[in-house]
Phi, psi and omega in degrees: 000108158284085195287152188247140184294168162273101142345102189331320208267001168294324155312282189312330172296313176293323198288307187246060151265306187288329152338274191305317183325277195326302173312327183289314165315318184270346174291324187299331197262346165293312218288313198283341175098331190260102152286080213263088191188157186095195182195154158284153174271043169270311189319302190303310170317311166279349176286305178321268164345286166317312187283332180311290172327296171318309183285331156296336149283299195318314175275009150248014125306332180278304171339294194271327160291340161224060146232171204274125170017275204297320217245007170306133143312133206297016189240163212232139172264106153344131153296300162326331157309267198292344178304304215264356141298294166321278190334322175290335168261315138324277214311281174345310189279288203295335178285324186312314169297344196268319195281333186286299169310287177331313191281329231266305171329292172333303195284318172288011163196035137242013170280356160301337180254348172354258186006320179280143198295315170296317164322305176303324200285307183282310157309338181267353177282321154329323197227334163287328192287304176290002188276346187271303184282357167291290191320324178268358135283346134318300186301307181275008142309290204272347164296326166275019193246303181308296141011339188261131181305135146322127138343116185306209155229063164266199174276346162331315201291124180317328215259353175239345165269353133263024146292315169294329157254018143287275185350304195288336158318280139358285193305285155005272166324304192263030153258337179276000000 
């Protein structure tokens, strides 16, 4: 199985879906009278946590893949373990982005209201909140980047395809 990085431009696709989603939310709750806008801060907290959480497998997985077979500690990271870590972290990353747009929307169509104490309240519960979710979109990039295996010593591995081309060099040179 060949897992692939999450494309740059998938973030941005989370980020202003979650824009518009956030923007959309807050006309409606003008228009309608029902205010939906804001966030508790347990959200922001539990977001924290989670990207804490994420990051902290990743780096023990990065750990355990690149040291070496022999010099491993007799205790083992599950492949399963580390397949639904990256998964955990993808996953991490594109909400982070999706979610980040989302507060961000919110915050870009009530700052018009400030002046009011619920507005004012929510915005700023808004943006500690996207401020959590950039990070755990940070958090969930370098976590799948931590994620990632060493090169075997198949034919891939930088360090034997240019063992071969030296040789062929070599050969070359004592042919001439």
């Amino acid at each position: 199985m060949k897992v692939r990085r999450t494309p740059w431009w998938q973030y941005v696709i989370g980020a202003v879906l979650g824009l518009l989603a956030g923007m959309g939310l807050a006309l409606y709750g003008e228009q309608s009278g029902l205010s939906l806008i804001g966030t508790p801060w347990v959200v922001a907290g539990l977001l924290a946590v989670l990207g804490l959480i994420v990051l902290v497998l990743a780096l023990q997985v990065h750990k355990y893949a690149n040291t070496d077979p022999k010099k491993r500690p007799h205790s083992f990271i599950n492949p399963t373990v580390a397949v639904n870590t990256l998964v955990l972290a993808k996953a991490l990353g594109l909400a982070g982005a999706a979610l980040a747009g989302w507060y961000v929307g919110q915050i870009l169509m009530s700052v018009s209201h400030i002046e009011a104490p619920f507005y004012h309240d929510a915005i700023i519960q808004c943006a500690v909140t996207a401020v959590v979710c950039v990070a755990d979109m940070i958090i969930g990039i370098i976590g799948e980047w931590l994620c990632q295996l060493p090169p075997n010593e198949g034919p891939e591995n930088p360090k034997l395809a240019e063992a071969k081309r030296r040789q062929e060099v070599a050969k070359a040179y004592r042919e001439q």
